[in-house]
C-alpha positions as a Python dict, from the first residue, in 0.01 Angstrom:
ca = {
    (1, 'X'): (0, 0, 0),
    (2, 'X'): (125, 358, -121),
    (3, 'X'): (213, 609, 176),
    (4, 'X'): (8, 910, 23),
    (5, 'X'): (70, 1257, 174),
    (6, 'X'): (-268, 1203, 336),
    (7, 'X'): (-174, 890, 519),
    (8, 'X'): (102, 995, 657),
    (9, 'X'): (-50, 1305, 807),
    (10, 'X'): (-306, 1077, 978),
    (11, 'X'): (-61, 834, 1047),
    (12, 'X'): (177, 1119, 1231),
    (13, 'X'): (-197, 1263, 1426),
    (14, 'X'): (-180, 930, 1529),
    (15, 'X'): (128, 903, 1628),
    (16, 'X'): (118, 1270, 1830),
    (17, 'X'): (-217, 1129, 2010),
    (18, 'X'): (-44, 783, 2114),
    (19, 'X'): (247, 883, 2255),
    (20, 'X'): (37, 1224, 2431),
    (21, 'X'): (-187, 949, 2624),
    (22, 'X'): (98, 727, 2680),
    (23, 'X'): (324, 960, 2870),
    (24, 'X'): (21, 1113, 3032),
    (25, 'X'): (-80, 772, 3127),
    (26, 'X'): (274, 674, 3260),
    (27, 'X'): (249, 1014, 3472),
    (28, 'X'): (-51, 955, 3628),
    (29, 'X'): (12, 593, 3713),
    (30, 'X'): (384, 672, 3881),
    (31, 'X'): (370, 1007, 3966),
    (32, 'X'): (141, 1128, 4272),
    (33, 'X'): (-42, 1486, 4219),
    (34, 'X'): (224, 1816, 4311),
    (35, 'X'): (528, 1626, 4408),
    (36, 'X'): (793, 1727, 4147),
    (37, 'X'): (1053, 1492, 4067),
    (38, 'X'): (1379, 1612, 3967),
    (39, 'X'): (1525, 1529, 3603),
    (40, 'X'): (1797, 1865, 3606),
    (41, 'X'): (1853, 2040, 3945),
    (42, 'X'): (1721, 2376, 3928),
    (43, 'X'): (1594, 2374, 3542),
    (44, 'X'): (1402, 2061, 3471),
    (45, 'X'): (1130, 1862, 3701),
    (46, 'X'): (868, 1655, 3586),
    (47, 'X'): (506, 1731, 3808),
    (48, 'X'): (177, 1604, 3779),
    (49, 'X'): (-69, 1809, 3775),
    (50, 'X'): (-437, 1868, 3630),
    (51, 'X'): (-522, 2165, 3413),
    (52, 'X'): (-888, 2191, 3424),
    (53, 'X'): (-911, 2508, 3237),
    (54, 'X'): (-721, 2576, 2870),
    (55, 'X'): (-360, 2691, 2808),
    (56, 'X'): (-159, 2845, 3094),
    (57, 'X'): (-482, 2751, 3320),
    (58, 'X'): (-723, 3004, 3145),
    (59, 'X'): (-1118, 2996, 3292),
    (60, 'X'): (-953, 2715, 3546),
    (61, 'X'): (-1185, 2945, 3768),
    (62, 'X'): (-1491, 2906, 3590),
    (63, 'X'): (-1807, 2660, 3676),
    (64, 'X'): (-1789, 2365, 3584),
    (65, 'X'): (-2110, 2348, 3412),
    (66, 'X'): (-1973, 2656, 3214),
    (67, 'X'): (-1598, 2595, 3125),
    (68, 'X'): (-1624, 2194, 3038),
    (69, 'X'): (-1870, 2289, 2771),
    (70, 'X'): (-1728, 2611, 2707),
    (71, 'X'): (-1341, 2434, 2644),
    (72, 'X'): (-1456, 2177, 2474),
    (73, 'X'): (-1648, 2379, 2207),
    (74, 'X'): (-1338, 2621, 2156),
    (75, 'X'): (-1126, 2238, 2099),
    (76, 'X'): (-1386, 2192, 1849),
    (77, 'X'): (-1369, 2526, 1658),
    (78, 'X'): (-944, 2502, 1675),
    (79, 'X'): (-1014, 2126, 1537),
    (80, 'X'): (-1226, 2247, 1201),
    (81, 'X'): (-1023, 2554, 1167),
    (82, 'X'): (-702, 2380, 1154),
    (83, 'X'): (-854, 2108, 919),
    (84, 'X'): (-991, 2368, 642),
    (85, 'X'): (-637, 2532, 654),
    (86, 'X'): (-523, 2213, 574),
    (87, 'X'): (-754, 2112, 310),
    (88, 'X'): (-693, 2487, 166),
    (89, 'X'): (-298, 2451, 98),
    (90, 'X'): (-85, 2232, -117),
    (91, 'X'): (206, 2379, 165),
    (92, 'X'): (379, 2072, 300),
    (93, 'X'): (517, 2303, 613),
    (94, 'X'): (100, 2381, 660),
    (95, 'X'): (-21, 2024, 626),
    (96, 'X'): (249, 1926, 907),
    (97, 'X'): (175, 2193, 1111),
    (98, 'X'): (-145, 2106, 1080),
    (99, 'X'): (-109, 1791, 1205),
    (100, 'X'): (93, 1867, 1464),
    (101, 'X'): (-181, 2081, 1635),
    (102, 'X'): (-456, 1835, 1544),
    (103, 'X'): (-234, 1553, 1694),
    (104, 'X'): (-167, 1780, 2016),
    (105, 'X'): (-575, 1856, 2041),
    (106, 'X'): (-698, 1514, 1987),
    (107, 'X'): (-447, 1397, 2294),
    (108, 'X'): (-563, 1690, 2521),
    (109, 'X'): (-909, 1619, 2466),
    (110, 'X'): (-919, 1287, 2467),
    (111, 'X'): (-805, 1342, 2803),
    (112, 'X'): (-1044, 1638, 2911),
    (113, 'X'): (-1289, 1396, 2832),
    (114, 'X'): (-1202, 1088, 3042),
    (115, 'X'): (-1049, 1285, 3290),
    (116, 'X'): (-1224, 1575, 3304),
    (117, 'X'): (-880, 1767, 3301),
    (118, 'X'): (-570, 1805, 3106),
    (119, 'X'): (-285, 1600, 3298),
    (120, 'X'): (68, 1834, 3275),
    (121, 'X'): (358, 1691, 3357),
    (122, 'X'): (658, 1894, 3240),
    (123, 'X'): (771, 2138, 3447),
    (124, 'X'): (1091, 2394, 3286),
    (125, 'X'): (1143, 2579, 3626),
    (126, 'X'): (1216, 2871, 3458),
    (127, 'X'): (883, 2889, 3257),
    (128, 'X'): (586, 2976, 3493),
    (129, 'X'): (361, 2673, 3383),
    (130, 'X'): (360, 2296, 3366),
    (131, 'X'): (285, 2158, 3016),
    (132, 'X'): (261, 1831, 2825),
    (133, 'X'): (376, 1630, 2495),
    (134, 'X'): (25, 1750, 2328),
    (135, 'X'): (98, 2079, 2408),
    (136, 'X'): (423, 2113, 2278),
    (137, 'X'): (312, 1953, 1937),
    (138, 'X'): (41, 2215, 1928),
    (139, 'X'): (272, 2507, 1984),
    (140, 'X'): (524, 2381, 1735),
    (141, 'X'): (280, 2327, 1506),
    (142, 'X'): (91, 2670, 1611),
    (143, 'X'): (440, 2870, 1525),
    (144, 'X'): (524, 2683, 1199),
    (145, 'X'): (146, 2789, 1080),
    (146, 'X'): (191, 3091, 1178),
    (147, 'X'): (541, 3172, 1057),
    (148, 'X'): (395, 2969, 699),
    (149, 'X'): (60, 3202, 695),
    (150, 'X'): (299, 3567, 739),
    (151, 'X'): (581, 3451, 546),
    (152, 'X'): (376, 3291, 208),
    (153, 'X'): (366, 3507, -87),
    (154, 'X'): (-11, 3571, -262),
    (155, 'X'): (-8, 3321, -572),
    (156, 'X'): (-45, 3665, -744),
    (157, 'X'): (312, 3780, -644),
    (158, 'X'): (464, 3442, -770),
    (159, 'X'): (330, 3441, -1101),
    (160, 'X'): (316, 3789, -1227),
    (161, 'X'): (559, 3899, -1486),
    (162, 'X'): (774, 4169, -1416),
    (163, 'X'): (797, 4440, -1640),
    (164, 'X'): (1058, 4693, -1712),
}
């Protein structure tokens, strides 16, 4: 079977959302909630913790009965929007990006919605919150797309003839 450029976008979502629940389910099972565990003295812990709300704890405040719906709706809206930029462009760089943030969303809610939270884990003491593998693949893939939408020239640009 051929490895079209559509496969192996779902095959690396896939990938993103195994290893995501993996980790997250190594964490939870050997790691008890708040105690960090050193990996590099003074820069680099790994602590568990559960992010009820959305990136860097945002409307972790909130009801429940109005964030859970609230989050997962805004998951949703990220999910389609990434999809149709993806559908949109022939852009290799897009299409991974893509994937990387679809990858990182799936994982993260996939969790919201068995655990009701996010689990974090990674804690870069110099960085003021704890994140995960899902959210790293979503800011990767957040920066390529971003640095892919400013940097891309109109297809008018490319094509027009220059005249003297």
């Amino acid at each position: 079977m051929k490895m079209t450029r559509g496969r192996w976008l779902a095959l690396t979502i896939a990938l993103i959302v195994a290893v995501d629940w993996i980790t997250k389910a190594m964490v939870q099972e050997r790691l008890p909630l708040g105690v960090p565990r050193t990996v590099v003295a003074g820069w680099f812990s790994l602590m568990r913790t559960v992010n009820h709300g959305i990136s860097w704890g945002w409307l972790k405040n909130a009801p429940e009965y109005v964030r859970f719906p609230l989050v997962i709706a805004l998951t949703l809206v990220g999910i389609v929007a990434t999809l149709g930029i993806m559908r949109q462009s022939r852009d290799r760089w897009l299409q991974v990006a893509g994937a990387l943030v679809l990858g990182g969303a799936l994982g993260n809610l996939g969790d919201r919605l068995y655990h009701g939270g996010v689990t974090d884990y990674i804690y870069v003491h110099f960085f003021p919150f704890i994140f995960n593998f899902a959210d790293i693949a979503i800011t990767v893939g957040g920066v390529i797309l971003a640095a892919r939408m400013l940097l891309e020239r109109p297809q008018d640009e490319v094509s027009a003839p220059t005249h003297a």
